[in-house]
C-alpha positions as CSV (number, residue, x, y, z in Angstrom):
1,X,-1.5,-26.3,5.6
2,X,-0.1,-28.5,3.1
3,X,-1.6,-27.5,0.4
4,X,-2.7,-24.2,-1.8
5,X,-4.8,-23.0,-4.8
6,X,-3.9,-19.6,-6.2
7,X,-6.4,-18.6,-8.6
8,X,-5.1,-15.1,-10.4
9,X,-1.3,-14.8,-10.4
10,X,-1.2,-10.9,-10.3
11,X,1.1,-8.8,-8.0
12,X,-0.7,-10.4,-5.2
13,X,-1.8,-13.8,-6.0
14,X,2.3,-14.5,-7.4
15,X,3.8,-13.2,-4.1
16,X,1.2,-15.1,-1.3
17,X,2.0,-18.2,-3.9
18,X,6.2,-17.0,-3.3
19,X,6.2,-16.9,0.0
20,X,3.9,-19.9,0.6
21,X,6.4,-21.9,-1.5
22,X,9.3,-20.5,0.0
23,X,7.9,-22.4,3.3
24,X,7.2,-25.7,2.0
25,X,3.5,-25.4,0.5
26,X,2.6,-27.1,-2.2
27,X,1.4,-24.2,-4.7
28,X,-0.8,-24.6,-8.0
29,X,-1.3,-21.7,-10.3
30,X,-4.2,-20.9,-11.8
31,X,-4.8,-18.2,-14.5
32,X,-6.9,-17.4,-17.4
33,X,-4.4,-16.1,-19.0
34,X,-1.9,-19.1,-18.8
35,X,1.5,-17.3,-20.1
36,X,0.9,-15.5,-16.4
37,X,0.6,-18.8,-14.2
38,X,3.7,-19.8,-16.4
39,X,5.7,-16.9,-15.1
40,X,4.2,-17.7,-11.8
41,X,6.0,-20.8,-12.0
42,X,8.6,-20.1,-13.4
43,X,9.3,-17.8,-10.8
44,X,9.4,-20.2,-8.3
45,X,5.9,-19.7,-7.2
46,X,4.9,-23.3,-7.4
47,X,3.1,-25.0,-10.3
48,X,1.1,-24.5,-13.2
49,X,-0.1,-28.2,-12.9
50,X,-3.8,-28.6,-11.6
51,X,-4.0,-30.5,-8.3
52,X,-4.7,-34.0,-7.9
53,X,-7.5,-33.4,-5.4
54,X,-8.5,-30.9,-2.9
55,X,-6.0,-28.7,-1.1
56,X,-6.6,-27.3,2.0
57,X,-6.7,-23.8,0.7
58,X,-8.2,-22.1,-2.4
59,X,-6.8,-18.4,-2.8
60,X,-8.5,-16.0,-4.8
61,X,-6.5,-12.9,-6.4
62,X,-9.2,-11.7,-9.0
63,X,-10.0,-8.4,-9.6
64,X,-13.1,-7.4,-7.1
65,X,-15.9,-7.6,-10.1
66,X,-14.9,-10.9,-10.7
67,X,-14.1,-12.3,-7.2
68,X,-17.6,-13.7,-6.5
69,X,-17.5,-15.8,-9.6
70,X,-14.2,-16.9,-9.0
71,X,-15.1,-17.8,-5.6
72,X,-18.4,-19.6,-6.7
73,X,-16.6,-21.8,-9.7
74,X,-13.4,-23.4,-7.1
75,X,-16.5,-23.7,-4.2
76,X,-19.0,-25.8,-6.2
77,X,-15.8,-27.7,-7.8
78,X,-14.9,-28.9,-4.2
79,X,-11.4,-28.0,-4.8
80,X,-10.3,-27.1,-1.4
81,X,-11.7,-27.4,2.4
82,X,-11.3,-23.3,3.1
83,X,-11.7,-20.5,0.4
84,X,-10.2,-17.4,0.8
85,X,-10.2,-13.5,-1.5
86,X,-8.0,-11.1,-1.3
87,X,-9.8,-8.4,-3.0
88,X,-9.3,-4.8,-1.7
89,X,-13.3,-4.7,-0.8
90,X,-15.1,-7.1,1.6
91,X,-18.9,-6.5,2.0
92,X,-20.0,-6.4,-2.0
93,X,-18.1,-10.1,-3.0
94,X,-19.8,-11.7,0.2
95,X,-23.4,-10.4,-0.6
96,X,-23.3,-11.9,-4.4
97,X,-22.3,-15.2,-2.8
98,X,-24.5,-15.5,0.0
99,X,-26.8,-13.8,-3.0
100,X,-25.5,-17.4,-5.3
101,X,-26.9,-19.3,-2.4
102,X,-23.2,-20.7,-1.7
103,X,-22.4,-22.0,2.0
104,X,-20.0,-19.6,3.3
105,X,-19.1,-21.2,6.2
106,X,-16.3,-22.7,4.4
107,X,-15.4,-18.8,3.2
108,X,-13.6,-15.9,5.0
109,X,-12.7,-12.8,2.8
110,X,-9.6,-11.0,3.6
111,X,-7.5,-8.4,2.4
112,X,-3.4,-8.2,2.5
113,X,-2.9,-4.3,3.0
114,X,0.3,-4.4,0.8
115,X,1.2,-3.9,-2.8
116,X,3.2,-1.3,-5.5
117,X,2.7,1.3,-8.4
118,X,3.5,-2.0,-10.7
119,X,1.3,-5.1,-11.7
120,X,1.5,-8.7,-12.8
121,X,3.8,-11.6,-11.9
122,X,7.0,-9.8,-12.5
123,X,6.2,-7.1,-9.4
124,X,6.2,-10.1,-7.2
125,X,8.3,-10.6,-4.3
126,X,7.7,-13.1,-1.2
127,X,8.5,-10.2,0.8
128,X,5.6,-8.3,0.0
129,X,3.2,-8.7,3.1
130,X,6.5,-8.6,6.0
131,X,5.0,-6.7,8.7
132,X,2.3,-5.4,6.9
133,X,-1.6,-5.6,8.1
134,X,-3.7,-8.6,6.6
135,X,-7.2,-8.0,7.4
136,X,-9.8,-11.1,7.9
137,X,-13.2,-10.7,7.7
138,X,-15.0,-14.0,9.2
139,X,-18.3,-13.6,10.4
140,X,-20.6,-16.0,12.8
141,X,-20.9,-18.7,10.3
142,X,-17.0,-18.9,9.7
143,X,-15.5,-22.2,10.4
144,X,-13.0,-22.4,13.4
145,X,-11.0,-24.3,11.1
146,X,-11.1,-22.0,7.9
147,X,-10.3,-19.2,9.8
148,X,-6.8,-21.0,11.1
149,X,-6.3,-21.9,7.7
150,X,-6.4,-17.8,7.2
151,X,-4.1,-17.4,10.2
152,X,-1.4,-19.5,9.4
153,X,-1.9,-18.1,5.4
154,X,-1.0,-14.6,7.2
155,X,1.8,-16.2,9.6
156,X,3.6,-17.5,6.5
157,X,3.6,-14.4,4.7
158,X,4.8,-13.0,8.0
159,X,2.2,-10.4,7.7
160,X,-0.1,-8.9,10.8
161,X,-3.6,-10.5,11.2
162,X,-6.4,-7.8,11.9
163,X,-10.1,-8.8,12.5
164,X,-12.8,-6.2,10.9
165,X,-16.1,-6.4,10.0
166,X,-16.4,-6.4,6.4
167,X,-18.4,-3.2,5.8
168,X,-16.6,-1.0,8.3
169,X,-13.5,-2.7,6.1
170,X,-14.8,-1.0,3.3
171,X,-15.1,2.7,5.0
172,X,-11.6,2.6,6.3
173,X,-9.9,1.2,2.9
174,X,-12.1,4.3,0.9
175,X,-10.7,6.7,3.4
176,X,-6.7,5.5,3.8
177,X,-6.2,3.7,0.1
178,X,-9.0,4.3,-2.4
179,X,-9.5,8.3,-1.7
180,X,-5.5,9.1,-1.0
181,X,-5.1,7.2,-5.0
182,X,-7.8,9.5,-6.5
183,X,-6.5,12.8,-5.3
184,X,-2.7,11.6,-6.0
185,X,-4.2,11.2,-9.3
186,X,-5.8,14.5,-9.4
187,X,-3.1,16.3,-8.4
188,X,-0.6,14.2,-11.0
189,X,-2.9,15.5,-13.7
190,X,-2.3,19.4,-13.0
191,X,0.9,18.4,-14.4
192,X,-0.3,17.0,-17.3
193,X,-0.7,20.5,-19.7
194,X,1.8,22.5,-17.0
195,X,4.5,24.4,-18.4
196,X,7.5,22.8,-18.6
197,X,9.9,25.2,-16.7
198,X,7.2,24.6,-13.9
199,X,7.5,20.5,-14.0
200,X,11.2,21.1,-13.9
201,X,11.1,22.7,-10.7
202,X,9.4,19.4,-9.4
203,X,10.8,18.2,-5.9
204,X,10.3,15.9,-3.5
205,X,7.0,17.0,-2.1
206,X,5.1,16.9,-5.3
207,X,7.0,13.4,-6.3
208,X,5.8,12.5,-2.7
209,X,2.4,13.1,-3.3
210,X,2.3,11.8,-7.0
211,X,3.9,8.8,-6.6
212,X,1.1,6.5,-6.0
213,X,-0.5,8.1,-9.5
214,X,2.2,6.0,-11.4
215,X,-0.9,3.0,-10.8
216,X,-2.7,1.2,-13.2
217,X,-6.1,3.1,-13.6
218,X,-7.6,-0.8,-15.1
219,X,-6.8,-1.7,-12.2
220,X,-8.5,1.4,-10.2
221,X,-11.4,1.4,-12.0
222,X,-12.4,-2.0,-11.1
223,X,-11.3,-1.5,-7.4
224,X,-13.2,2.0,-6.9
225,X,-16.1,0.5,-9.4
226,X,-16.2,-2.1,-5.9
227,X,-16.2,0.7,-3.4
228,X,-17.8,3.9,-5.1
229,X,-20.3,5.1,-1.7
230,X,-17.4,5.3,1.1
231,X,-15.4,7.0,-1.4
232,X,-17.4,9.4,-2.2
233,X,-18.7,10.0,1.0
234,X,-14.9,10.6,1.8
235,X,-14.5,13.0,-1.2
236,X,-17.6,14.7,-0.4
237,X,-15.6,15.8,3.0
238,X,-12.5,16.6,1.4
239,X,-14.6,18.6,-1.0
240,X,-16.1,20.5,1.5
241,X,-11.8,21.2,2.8
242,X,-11.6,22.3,-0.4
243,X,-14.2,24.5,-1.0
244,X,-13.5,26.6,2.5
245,X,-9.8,26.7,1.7
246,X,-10.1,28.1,-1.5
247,X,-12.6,30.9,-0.2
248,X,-9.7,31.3,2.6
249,X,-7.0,32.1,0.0
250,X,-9.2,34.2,-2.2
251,X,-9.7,35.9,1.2
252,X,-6.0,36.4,1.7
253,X,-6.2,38.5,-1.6
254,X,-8.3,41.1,-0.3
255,X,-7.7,44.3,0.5
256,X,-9.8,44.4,4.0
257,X,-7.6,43.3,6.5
258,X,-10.8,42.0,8.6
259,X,-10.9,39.7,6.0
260,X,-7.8,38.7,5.4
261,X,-7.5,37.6,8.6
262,X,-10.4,35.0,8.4
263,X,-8.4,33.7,5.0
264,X,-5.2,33.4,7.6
265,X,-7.4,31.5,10.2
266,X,-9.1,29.4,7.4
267,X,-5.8,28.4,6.1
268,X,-3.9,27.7,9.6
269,X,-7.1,25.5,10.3
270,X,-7.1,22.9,8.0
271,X,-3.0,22.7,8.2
272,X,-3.3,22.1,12.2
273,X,-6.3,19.6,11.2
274,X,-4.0,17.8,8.5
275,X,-1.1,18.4,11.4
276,X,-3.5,16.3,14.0
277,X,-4.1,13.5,11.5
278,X,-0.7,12.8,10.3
279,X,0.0,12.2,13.9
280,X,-2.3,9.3,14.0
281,X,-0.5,7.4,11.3
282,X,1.5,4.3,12.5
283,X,4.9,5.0,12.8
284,X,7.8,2.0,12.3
285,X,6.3,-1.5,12.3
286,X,3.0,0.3,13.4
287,X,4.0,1.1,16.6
288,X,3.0,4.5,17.9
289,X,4.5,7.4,15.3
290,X,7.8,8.6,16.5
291,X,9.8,12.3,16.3
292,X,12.8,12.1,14.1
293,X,15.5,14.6,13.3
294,X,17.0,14.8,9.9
295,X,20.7,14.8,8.8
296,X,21.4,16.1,5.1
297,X,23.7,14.7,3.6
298,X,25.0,15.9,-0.4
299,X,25.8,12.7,-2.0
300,X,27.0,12.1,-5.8
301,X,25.1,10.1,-8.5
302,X,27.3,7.2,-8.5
303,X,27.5,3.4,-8.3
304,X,28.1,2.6,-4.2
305,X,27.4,5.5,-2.7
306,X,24.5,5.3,-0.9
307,X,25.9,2.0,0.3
308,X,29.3,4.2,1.8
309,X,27.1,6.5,3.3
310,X,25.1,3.5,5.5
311,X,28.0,1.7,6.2
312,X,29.3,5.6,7.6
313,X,26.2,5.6,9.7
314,X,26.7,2.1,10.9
315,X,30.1,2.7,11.8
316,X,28.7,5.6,14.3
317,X,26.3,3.4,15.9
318,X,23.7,5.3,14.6
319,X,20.3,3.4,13.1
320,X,19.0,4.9,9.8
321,X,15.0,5.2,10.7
322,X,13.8,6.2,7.5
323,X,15.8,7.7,4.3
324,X,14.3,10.2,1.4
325,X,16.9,11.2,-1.6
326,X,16.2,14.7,-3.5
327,X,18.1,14.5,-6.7
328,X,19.5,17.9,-7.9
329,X,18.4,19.4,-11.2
330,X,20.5,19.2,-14.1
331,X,23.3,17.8,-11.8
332,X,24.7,14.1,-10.8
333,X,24.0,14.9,-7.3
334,X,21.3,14.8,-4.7
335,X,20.7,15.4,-0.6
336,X,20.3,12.1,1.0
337,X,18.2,12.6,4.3
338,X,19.0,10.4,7.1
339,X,16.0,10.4,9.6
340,X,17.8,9.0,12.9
341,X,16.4,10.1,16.9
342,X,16.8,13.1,17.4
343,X,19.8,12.1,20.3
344,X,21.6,10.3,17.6
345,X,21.8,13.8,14.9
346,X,24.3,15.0,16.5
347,X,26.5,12.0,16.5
348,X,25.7,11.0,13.0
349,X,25.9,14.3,11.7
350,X,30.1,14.9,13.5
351,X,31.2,11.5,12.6
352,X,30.2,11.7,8.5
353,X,31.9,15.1,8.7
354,X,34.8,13.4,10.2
355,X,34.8,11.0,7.0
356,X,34.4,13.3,4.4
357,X,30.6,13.9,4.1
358,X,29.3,17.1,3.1
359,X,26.6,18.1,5.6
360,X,23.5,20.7,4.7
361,X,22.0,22.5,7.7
Protein backbone atom coordinates (compact mmCIF):
# COMPACT_ATOMS: atom_id res chain seq x y z
CA UNK A 1 0.00 0.00 0.00
CA UNK A 2 1.01 3.28 -1.32
CA UNK A 3 -1.84 4.94 -1.15
CA UNK A 4 -5.04 5.87 1.20
CA UNK A 5 -8.54 7.51 1.31
CA UNK A 6 -9.84 8.42 4.69
CA UNK A 7 -13.33 9.46 4.41
CA UNK A 8 -14.55 10.85 8.08
CA UNK A 9 -11.60 12.23 10.16
CA UNK A 10 -13.20 11.32 13.62
CA UNK A 11 -11.35 9.71 16.62
CA UNK A 12 -10.92 6.84 14.34
CA UNK A 13 -10.62 7.86 10.83
CA UNK A 14 -7.62 10.81 12.18
CA UNK A 15 -5.65 8.07 14.00
CA UNK A 16 -5.64 5.03 11.11
CA UNK A 17 -4.79 8.29 8.75
CA UNK A 18 -1.70 9.03 11.79
CA UNK A 19 -0.38 6.03 11.87
CA UNK A 20 -0.66 5.24 8.14
CA UNK A 21 1.30 8.46 7.59
CA UNK A 22 3.67 7.90 10.21
CA UNK A 23 4.73 4.83 7.91
CA UNK A 24 5.10 6.44 4.70
CA UNK A 25 1.40 6.35 3.20
CA UNK A 26 0.30 8.76 1.23
CA UNK A 27 -3.05 9.98 3.24
CA UNK A 28 -6.01 12.22 1.78
CA UNK A 29 -8.58 13.58 4.12
CA UNK A 30 -11.96 13.67 3.47
CA UNK A 31 -14.67 15.31 5.57
CA UNK A 32 -17.90 16.98 5.24
CA UNK A 33 -17.25 19.07 7.60
CA UNK A 34 -13.83 20.45 6.12
CA UNK A 35 -12.45 22.50 9.40
CA UNK A 36 -12.13 18.56 10.69
CA UNK A 37 -10.05 17.22 7.57
CA UNK A 38 -8.05 20.58 8.21
CA UNK A 39 -7.24 19.51 11.72
CA UNK A 40 -6.62 16.15 10.33
CA UNK A 41 -3.90 17.57 8.41
CA UNK A 42 -2.78 19.74 10.34
CA UNK A 43 -2.09 17.11 12.60
CA UNK A 44 0.05 15.45 10.60
CA UNK A 45 -2.46 12.96 9.29
CA UNK A 46 -1.80 13.53 5.71
CA UNK A 47 -3.70 15.90 3.33
CA UNK A 48 -6.69 17.66 2.81
CA UNK A 49 -5.99 17.69 -1.02
CA UNK A 50 -8.20 15.23 -3.14
CA UNK A 51 -6.07 12.58 -4.89
CA UNK A 52 -4.99 12.66 -8.37
CA UNK A 53 -6.41 9.22 -9.12
CA UNK A 54 -7.24 6.04 -7.40
CA UNK A 55 -5.42 4.91 -4.35
CA UNK A 56 -5.20 1.62 -3.33
CA UNK A 57 -7.29 1.97 -0.36
CA UNK A 58 -10.58 3.91 0.46
CA UNK A 59 -11.22 4.00 4.32
CA UNK A 60 -14.46 4.74 5.68
CA UNK A 61 -14.94 6.29 9.29
CA UNK A 62 -18.67 7.38 9.16
CA UNK A 63 -20.95 6.94 11.62
CA UNK A 64 -22.81 3.27 11.06
CA UNK A 65 -26.30 5.01 9.52
CA UNK A 66 -24.31 6.64 7.07
CA UNK A 67 -21.54 4.04 6.27
CA UNK A 68 -23.40 2.40 3.35
CA UNK A 69 -23.72 5.70 1.56
CA UNK A 70 -20.34 6.55 2.14
CA UNK A 71 -19.30 3.37 0.85
CA UNK A 72 -21.54 3.55 -2.26
CA UNK A 73 -20.48 7.29 -3.30
CA UNK A 74 -16.16 6.50 -3.16
CA UNK A 75 -17.20 2.75 -4.88
CA UNK A 76 -19.14 4.10 -8.00
CA UNK A 77 -16.48 7.06 -8.13
CA UNK A 78 -13.69 4.42 -8.70
CA UNK A 79 -11.58 6.12 -6.22
CA UNK A 80 -9.68 3.25 -4.93
CA UNK A 81 -8.99 -0.63 -5.90
CA UNK A 82 -10.20 -1.94 -2.08
CA UNK A 83 -12.84 -0.25 0.19
CA UNK A 84 -12.78 -0.71 3.59
CA UNK A 85 -15.51 0.56 7.06
CA UNK A 86 -14.68 0.78 10.17
CA UNK A 87 -18.01 1.09 11.71
CA UNK A 88 -18.66 -0.73 15.08
CA UNK A 89 -21.44 -3.06 13.30
CA UNK A 90 -20.84 -5.40 10.32
CA UNK A 91 -23.96 -7.26 8.98
CA UNK A 92 -26.53 -4.10 8.53
CA UNK A 93 -23.93 -1.71 6.21
CA UNK A 94 -23.18 -4.90 4.01
CA UNK A 95 -26.97 -5.76 3.38
CA UNK A 96 -27.82 -2.02 2.20
CA UNK A 97 -24.92 -2.40 -0.28
CA UNK A 98 -25.40 -5.68 -1.60
CA UNK A 99 -29.20 -4.24 -1.25
CA UNK A 100 -27.55 -0.90 -3.68
CA UNK A 101 -26.66 -3.64 -6.09
CA UNK A 102 -22.79 -2.57 -5.57
CA UNK A 103 -20.03 -5.41 -6.27
CA UNK A 104 -18.61 -6.20 -3.03
CA UNK A 105 -15.93 -8.16 -3.97
CA UNK A 106 -13.87 -5.16 -3.96
CA UNK A 107 -15.37 -4.51 -0.10
CA UNK A 108 -14.39 -6.09 3.26
CA UNK A 109 -16.00 -4.40 6.43
CA UNK A 110 -13.94 -4.31 9.51
CA UNK A 111 -13.87 -3.00 12.75
CA UNK A 112 -10.65 -1.61 14.93
CA UNK A 113 -11.75 -2.70 18.62
CA UNK A 114 -10.13 0.56 20.10
CA UNK A 115 -11.13 4.00 20.92
CA UNK A 116 -11.82 6.65 24.17
CA UNK A 117 -14.56 8.55 26.20
CA UNK A 118 -13.53 11.61 23.67
CA UNK A 119 -14.27 12.34 19.93
CA UNK A 120 -13.09 14.13 16.84
CA UNK A 121 -9.57 14.78 15.40
CA UNK A 122 -8.15 16.13 18.57
CA UNK A 123 -8.55 12.50 20.55
CA UNK A 124 -6.40 11.10 17.92
CA UNK A 125 -3.24 9.42 18.46
CA UNK A 126 -1.29 6.90 16.00
CA UNK A 127 -1.10 4.72 18.86
CA UNK A 128 -4.57 4.02 19.14
CA UNK A 129 -4.91 0.40 17.68
CA UNK A 130 -1.19 -1.06 19.34
CA UNK A 131 -2.02 -4.36 20.22
CA UNK A 132 -5.53 -4.06 20.10
CA UNK A 133 -7.99 -6.58 18.09
CA UNK A 134 -9.06 -5.36 14.43
CA UNK A 135 -11.69 -7.48 13.31
CA UNK A 136 -12.26 -8.26 9.33
CA UNK A 137 -15.13 -9.45 8.02
CA UNK A 138 -14.52 -10.75 4.22
CA UNK A 139 -16.85 -13.18 2.99
CA UNK A 140 -16.59 -15.77 -0.22
CA UNK A 141 -16.67 -13.02 -2.70
CA UNK A 142 -13.79 -10.97 -0.99
CA UNK A 143 -10.84 -10.35 -3.20
CA UNK A 144 -7.55 -12.13 -2.20
CA UNK A 145 -6.11 -8.88 -2.92
CA UNK A 146 -8.51 -6.53 -0.87
CA UNK A 147 -8.29 -8.56 1.90
CA UNK A 148 -4.16 -8.01 2.06
CA UNK A 149 -4.84 -4.62 1.48
CA UNK A 150 -6.91 -5.03 4.99
CA UNK A 151 -4.02 -6.94 6.49
CA UNK A 152 -1.27 -4.73 5.91
CA UNK A 153 -3.97 -1.68 6.99
CA UNK A 154 -4.00 -3.65 10.47
CA UNK A 155 -0.06 -4.44 10.34
CA UNK A 156 0.57 -0.69 10.14
CA UNK A 157 -1.47 0.35 12.83
CA UNK A 158 0.29 -2.56 14.62
CA UNK A 159 -3.12 -3.77 15.67
CA UNK A 160 -4.25 -7.73 15.86
CA UNK A 161 -6.12 -9.06 12.82
CA UNK A 162 -9.20 -11.33 13.81
CA UNK A 163 -11.51 -13.01 11.13
CA UNK A 164 -15.43 -13.09 12.13
CA UNK A 165 -18.41 -13.54 10.41
CA UNK A 166 -20.14 -10.36 10.30
CA UNK A 167 -23.37 -11.22 12.07
CA UNK A 168 -21.83 -13.28 14.89
CA UNK A 169 -19.58 -9.74 14.83
CA UNK A 170 -22.57 -8.05 15.80
CA UNK A 171 -23.60 -10.45 18.85
CA UNK A 172 -20.30 -10.31 20.49
CA UNK A 173 -19.77 -6.36 20.06
CA UNK A 174 -23.67 -5.94 21.75
CA UNK A 175 -22.58 -8.23 24.53
CA UNK A 176 -18.66 -6.87 25.34
CA UNK A 177 -19.11 -2.90 24.04
CA UNK A 178 -22.61 -1.79 23.20
CA UNK A 179 -24.46 -3.47 26.48
CA UNK A 180 -21.35 -2.76 29.06
CA UNK A 181 -21.85 1.36 27.68
CA UNK A 182 -25.68 1.20 28.31
CA UNK A 183 -25.56 -0.08 31.92
CA UNK A 184 -22.38 2.26 32.67
CA UNK A 185 -24.74 4.82 31.57
CA UNK A 186 -27.49 3.57 33.77
CA UNK A 187 -25.69 3.28 36.56
CA UNK A 188 -23.86 7.08 35.95
CA UNK A 189 -27.40 8.35 36.00
CA UNK A 190 -28.33 7.15 39.72
CA UNK A 191 -25.96 9.82 40.36
CA UNK A 192 -27.56 12.32 38.62
CA UNK A 193 -30.40 13.60 41.47
CA UNK A 194 -28.20 11.65 44.41
CA UNK A 195 -27.41 13.50 47.35
CA UNK A 196 -24.40 15.11 47.46
CA UNK A 197 -22.73 13.79 50.69
CA UNK A 198 -23.43 10.37 48.79
CA UNK A 199 -21.49 11.50 45.43
CA UNK A 200 -18.80 12.63 47.66
CA UNK A 201 -18.16 9.34 49.04
CA UNK A 202 -17.51 8.23 45.33
CA UNK A 203 -14.41 5.86 44.93
CA UNK A 204 -12.78 3.93 42.68
CA UNK A 205 -15.28 1.27 42.06
CA UNK A 206 -18.10 3.48 41.08
CA UNK A 207 -15.56 5.77 38.92
CA UNK A 208 -14.57 2.26 37.53
CA UNK A 209 -17.74 1.37 36.45
CA UNK A 210 -18.81 5.01 35.23
CA UNK A 211 -16.11 5.87 33.39
CA UNK A 212 -17.15 4.72 30.02
CA UNK A 213 -20.54 6.92 30.60
CA UNK A 214 -18.29 10.15 30.08
CA UNK A 215 -19.23 9.09 25.96
CA UNK A 216 -20.87 10.91 23.51
CA UNK A 217 -24.63 9.64 23.60
CA UNK A 218 -24.76 11.25 19.49
CA UNK A 219 -22.42 9.07 19.04
CA UNK A 220 -24.33 6.03 20.96
CA UNK A 221 -27.32 6.56 19.54
CA UNK A 222 -26.36 6.08 16.08
CA UNK A 223 -24.07 3.07 17.07
CA UNK A 224 -26.84 1.15 19.20
CA UNK A 225 -29.57 2.67 16.50
CA UNK A 226 -27.06 0.00 14.20
CA UNK A 227 -27.22 -2.86 16.56
CA UNK A 228 -30.59 -2.58 18.72
CA UNK A 229 -31.65 -6.82 18.51
CA UNK A 230 -28.22 -8.38 20.02
CA UNK A 231 -28.44 -5.63 22.49
CA UNK A 232 -31.47 -6.18 23.69
CA UNK A 233 -31.33 -9.67 23.56
CA UNK A 234 -28.29 -9.16 25.92
CA UNK A 235 -30.27 -6.78 28.25
CA UNK A 236 -33.13 -9.02 28.25
CA UNK A 237 -30.57 -11.51 30.08
CA UNK A 238 -29.17 -9.09 32.32
CA UNK A 239 -32.73 -8.16 33.08
CA UNK A 240 -33.62 -11.30 34.02
CA UNK A 241 -29.99 -11.05 36.73
CA UNK A 242 -31.65 -8.38 37.75
CA UNK A 243 -34.94 -9.21 38.45
CA UNK A 244 -33.78 -12.57 40.66
CA UNK A 245 -31.20 -10.45 42.50
CA UNK A 246 -33.38 -7.98 43.57
CA UNK A 247 -36.10 -10.64 44.84
CA UNK A 248 -32.79 -12.21 46.59
CA UNK A 249 -32.05 -9.02 48.52
CA UNK A 250 -35.66 -8.24 49.31
CA UNK A 251 -35.37 -11.88 50.58
CA UNK A 252 -32.37 -11.03 52.82
CA UNK A 253 -34.86 -8.52 54.59
CA UNK A 254 -37.06 -11.10 55.82
CA UNK A 255 -37.67 -12.20 58.97
CA UNK A 256 -37.90 -16.21 57.99
CA UNK A 257 -34.63 -17.44 58.05
CA UNK A 258 -35.70 -20.22 55.46
CA UNK A 259 -35.88 -17.49 53.35
CA UNK A 260 -33.31 -15.55 53.99
CA UNK A 261 -31.15 -18.11 53.18
CA UNK A 262 -32.43 -18.51 49.51
CA UNK A 263 -31.75 -14.43 49.29
CA UNK A 264 -27.98 -15.45 50.54
CA UNK A 265 -27.78 -18.26 47.78
CA UNK A 266 -29.38 -15.94 45.20
CA UNK A 267 -26.94 -13.35 45.85
CA UNK A 268 -23.57 -15.63 46.17
CA UNK A 269 -24.87 -17.04 42.72
CA UNK A 270 -24.70 -14.38 40.43
CA UNK A 271 -21.39 -13.01 42.24
CA UNK A 272 -19.60 -16.61 41.54
CA UNK A 273 -21.30 -16.30 37.93
CA UNK A 274 -19.82 -12.62 37.42
CA UNK A 275 -16.54 -14.31 39.38
CA UNK A 276 -16.46 -17.09 36.34
CA UNK A 277 -16.79 -14.45 33.61
CA UNK A 278 -14.29 -12.03 34.63
CA UNK A 279 -11.96 -14.84 34.48
CA UNK A 280 -12.45 -15.24 30.77
CA UNK A 281 -11.35 -11.71 30.01
CA UNK A 282 -7.95 -11.45 28.23
CA UNK A 283 -5.42 -10.53 30.53
CA UNK A 284 -2.04 -8.45 29.22
CA UNK A 285 -1.68 -8.28 25.46
CA UNK A 286 -4.61 -10.85 25.39
CA UNK A 287 -2.80 -13.52 26.62
CA UNK A 288 -4.55 -15.74 29.09
CA UNK A 289 -5.66 -13.48 32.37
CA UNK A 290 -3.09 -13.59 35.06
CA UNK A 291 -3.17 -13.38 39.20
CA UNK A 292 -1.63 -10.30 40.44
CA UNK A 293 -0.91 -9.05 43.97
CA UNK A 294 -1.32 -5.43 44.85
CA UNK A 295 1.18 -3.12 46.63
CA UNK A 296 -0.39 0.25 48.09
CA UNK A 297 1.42 2.77 48.01
CA UNK A 298 0.24 6.67 49.70
CA UNK A 299 1.55 9.02 47.26
CA UNK A 300 1.17 13.03 47.31
CA UNK A 301 -0.60 15.16 44.66
CA UNK A 302 2.29 16.62 43.20
CA UNK A 303 4.22 17.25 39.96
CA UNK A 304 6.84 13.92 39.55
CA UNK A 305 5.62 11.75 41.76
CA UNK A 306 4.22 9.10 40.17
CA UNK A 307 7.24 9.20 37.97
CA UNK A 308 9.67 8.62 41.48
CA UNK A 309 7.49 5.93 42.47
CA UNK A 310 8.16 3.88 38.82
CA UNK A 311 11.54 4.73 38.69
CA UNK A 312 11.49 3.08 42.74
CA UNK A 313 9.97 0.03 41.18
CA UNK A 314 12.41 -0.14 38.36
CA UNK A 315 15.20 0.17 40.52
CA UNK A 316 13.86 -3.14 42.37
CA UNK A 317 13.62 -5.11 39.30
CA UNK A 318 10.10 -5.25 39.73
CA UNK A 319 7.66 -4.77 36.46
CA UNK A 320 4.53 -2.61 37.15
CA UNK A 321 1.63 -4.93 35.54
CA UNK A 322 -1.10 -2.65 35.77
CA UNK A 323 -1.54 0.61 38.04
CA UNK A 324 -5.04 2.15 39.51
CA UNK A 325 -4.71 5.61 41.67
CA UNK A 326 -7.58 6.36 44.44
CA UNK A 327 -7.27 10.02 45.16
CA UNK A 328 -8.27 10.97 48.84
CA UNK A 329 -11.18 13.15 49.66
CA UNK A 330 -10.64 16.64 50.47
CA UNK A 331 -6.80 15.94 50.59
CA UNK A 332 -3.71 16.28 48.02
CA UNK A 333 -3.10 12.66 48.33
CA UNK A 334 -4.09 9.33 46.98
CA UNK A 335 -3.10 5.29 47.18
CA UNK A 336 -1.31 4.36 44.13
CA UNK A 337 -1.77 0.47 43.51
CA UNK A 338 1.03 -1.30 41.99
CA UNK A 339 -0.31 -4.70 40.52
CA UNK A 340 3.10 -6.72 40.18
CA UNK A 341 3.25 -11.04 40.43
CA UNK A 342 2.45 -11.98 43.24
CA UNK A 343 6.53 -13.28 43.86
CA UNK A 344 7.59 -9.78 43.06
CA UNK A 345 5.04 -7.96 46.31
CA UNK A 346 7.25 -8.76 48.52
CA UNK A 347 10.26 -7.29 46.98
CA UNK A 348 8.60 -4.21 45.74
CA UNK A 349 6.78 -3.71 48.68
CA UNK A 350 10.62 -3.83 51.26
CA UNK A 351 12.56 -1.89 48.78
CA UNK A 352 9.96 1.35 48.47
CA UNK A 353 9.93 1.11 52.24
CA UNK A 354 13.56 1.21 52.13
CA UNK A 355 13.26 4.57 50.07
CA UNK A 356 10.85 6.36 51.89
CA UNK A 357 7.45 5.05 50.66
CA UNK A 358 4.53 4.82 52.81
CA UNK A 359 3.11 1.32 52.35
CA UNK A 360 -0.85 0.47 53.19
CA UNK A 361 -1.62 -3.24 54.03
Amino acid sequence: MRTAVVIGTGLIGTSAALALAGRGIAVHLVDHDPERSRTAAALGAGTDEPPEGPVDLAIVAVPPAHVAAALADVMRAGTARGYLDVASVKGGPRRELEALGLDLRSYIGSHPMSGKERSGPLAATADLFEGRPWVLTPTRDTDTEVLNLALELVALCRAVPVVMDADAHDRAVALVSHTPQLISSMVAARLEEADETAVRLCGQGIRDVTRIAASDPRMWVEILSANPGPVADVLAGVAADLDETVQALRALQSADESKRQVGVEGIEDVLLRGNAGRARVPGKHGAAPASYEVVAVLISDEPGELARIFADAGRAGVNIEDVRIEHATGQQAGLVQLMVVPAAAPVLAASLRERGWSIRP
